[in-house]
N, C-alpha and C positions, 0 to 999 in steps of 0.2 A: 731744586729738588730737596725734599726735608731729608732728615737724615734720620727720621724712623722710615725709609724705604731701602736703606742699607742691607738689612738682613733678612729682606726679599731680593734682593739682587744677589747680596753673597750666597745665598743659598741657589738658585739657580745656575751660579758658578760650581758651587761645592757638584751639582748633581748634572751636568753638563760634563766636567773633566773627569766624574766618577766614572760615567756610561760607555765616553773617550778611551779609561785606561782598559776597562775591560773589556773592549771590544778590540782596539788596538792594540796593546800591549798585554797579549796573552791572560786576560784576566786579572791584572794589579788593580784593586782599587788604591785610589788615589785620596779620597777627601775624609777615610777612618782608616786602620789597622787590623779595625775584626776581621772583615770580610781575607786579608792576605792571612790572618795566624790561620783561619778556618782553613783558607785551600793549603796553606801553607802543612798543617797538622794531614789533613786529608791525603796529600800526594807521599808524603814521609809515607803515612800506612798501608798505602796502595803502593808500595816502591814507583811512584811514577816519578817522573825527570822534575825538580825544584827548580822552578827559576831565581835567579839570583835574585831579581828585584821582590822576589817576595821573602824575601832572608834580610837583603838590605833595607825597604819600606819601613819597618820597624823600629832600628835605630836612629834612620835618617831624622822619620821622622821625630822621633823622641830630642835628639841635637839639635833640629831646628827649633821648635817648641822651644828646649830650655834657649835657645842663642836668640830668639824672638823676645823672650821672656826681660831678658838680660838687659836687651838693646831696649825696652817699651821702660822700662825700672832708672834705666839709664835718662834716657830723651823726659820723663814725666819729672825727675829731680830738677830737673832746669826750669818747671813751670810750665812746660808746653805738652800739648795733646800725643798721645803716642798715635794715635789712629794714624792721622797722614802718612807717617815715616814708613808704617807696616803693609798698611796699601798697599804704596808704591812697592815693596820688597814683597809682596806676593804678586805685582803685577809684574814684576822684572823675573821673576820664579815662572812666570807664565808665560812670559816672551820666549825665555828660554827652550821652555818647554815644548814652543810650539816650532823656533825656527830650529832647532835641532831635530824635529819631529819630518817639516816639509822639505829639510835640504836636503836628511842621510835617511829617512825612510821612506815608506815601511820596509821592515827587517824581517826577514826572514827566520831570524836567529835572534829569539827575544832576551839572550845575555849576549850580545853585542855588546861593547861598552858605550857606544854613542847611543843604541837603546836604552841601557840603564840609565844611564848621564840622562839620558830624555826622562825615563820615568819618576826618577827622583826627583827632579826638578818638579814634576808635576806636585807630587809627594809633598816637596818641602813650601810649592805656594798653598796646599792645601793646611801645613803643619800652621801657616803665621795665618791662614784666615783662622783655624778655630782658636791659636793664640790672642788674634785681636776682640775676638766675639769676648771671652774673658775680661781681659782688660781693656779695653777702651768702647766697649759697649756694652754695659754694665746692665745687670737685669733682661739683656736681650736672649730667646732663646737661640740655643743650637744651631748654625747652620747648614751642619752638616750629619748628624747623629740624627737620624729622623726614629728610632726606637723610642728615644729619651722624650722627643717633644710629641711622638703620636702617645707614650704612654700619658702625659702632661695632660696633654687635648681632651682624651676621654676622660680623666679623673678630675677636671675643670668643667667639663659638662655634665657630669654625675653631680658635681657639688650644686650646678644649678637646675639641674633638674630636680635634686631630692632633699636637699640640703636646707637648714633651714634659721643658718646664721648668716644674716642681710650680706653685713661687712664678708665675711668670708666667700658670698655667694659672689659681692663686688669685685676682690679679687681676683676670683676664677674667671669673672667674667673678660680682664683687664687682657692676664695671660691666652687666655684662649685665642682673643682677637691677635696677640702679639705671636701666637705659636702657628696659627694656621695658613699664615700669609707665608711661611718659611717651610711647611710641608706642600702649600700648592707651589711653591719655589722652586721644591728641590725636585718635584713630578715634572712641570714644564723643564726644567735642566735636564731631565732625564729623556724626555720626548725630545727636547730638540738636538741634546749630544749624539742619540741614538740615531736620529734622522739625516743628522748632519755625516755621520760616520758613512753609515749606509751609501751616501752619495758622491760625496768627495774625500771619504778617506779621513787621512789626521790634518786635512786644511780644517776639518773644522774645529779644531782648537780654537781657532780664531775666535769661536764665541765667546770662551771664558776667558779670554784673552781682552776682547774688548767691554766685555761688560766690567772685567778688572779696572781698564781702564776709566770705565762710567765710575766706578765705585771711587777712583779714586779725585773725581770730580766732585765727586758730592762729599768725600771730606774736607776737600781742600775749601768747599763753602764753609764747609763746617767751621773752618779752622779761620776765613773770614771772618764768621759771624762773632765769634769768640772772640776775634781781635776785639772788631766795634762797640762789644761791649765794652770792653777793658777802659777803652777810650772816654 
């Protein structure tokens, strides 16, 4: 499997665990932080009840990012690809997420501490995928910010639709293809978390749980192919 099919699969992750946390977990989105400041600002001026994971969500994820960051700066000094290392550490962020999700829920009481402990967890696999999209898939878009890559999409199709510098019009054209496969991504993640929730509850973590693990199959080619060059 190539490894420009990564950020169509991470993004059906990102929009799978998104659909997960807000359905199950009181409304925490999991794969950005807008969506928790937004409700999080909203219930403050409606005195309505704050849950904790929407107070925590924000740092957590802020400490994982930098501690992902830390660890990708660290593993890349030695010569070696950070991708694989980060995978896996959002696939074990995912594990978590999900057997702490199917043992002790659903909860009644979404500041439960095995509730929070679950949603963070979600939180902090979503913090090291947009971490890895940065640094170890460079030039790839967003996989989880779909604002940033629908506004991308339409002002790459304006350039080729009205536009009337070649090379520039090539560029747009380059992005477009690389941005669209990642917004139909993050829509089937969103159809099938929602479907999956609907059904069986928080078993269907499992999805982004195992597609994690697909992801982290196709780096570890990656990390193959890398070798045999070297060779």
């Amino acid at each position: 499997m190539s490894i420009r099919t990564l950020p169509f699969v991470l993004s059906i992750i990102a929009g799978s665990s998104d659909i997960i946390g807000v359905l199950g977990f009181d409304g925490l989105f999991t794969a950005h932080i807008t969506g928790n400041l937004v409700l999080l600002a909203a219930r403050i001026v409606i005195g309505d009840r704050v849950p904790a994971s929407y107070i925590l969500s924000v740092p957590v994820f802020m400490l994982v990012l930098l501690l992902a960051g830390v660890m990708a700066r660290a593993i890349e000094r030695t010569g070696r690809s950070s991708l694989q290392p980060l995978l896996l550490l959002q696939l074990l962020a995912l594990l978590a997420f999900l057997v702490l999700s199917v043992t002790a829920g659903p909860w009644r009481n979404p500041d439960a501490v095995l509730a929070i402990t679950a949603g963070m967890s979600a939180v902090a696999a979503m913090a090291v995928q947009n971490a890895l999209v940065q640094i170890a898939l460079k030039n790839a878009p967003s996989t989880a910010v779909m604002t940033t890559n629908t506004t991308r999409l339409i002002l790459d199709l304006t350039e080729l639709l009205v536009g009337t510098d070649a090379a520039e019009a090539a560029k747009a054209k380059e992005r477009a293809l690389q941005t669209l496969p990642v917004i139909i991504g993050f829509g089937i993640g969103c159809a099938l978390g929602a479907a999956g929730e609907a059904v069986v509850g928080l078993w269907s973590i499992i999805l982004p749980a195992a597609l994690a693990s697909f992801a982290c199959t196709i780096g570890m080619q990656r990390g193959t192919d890398a070798r045999r060059i070297r060779r």
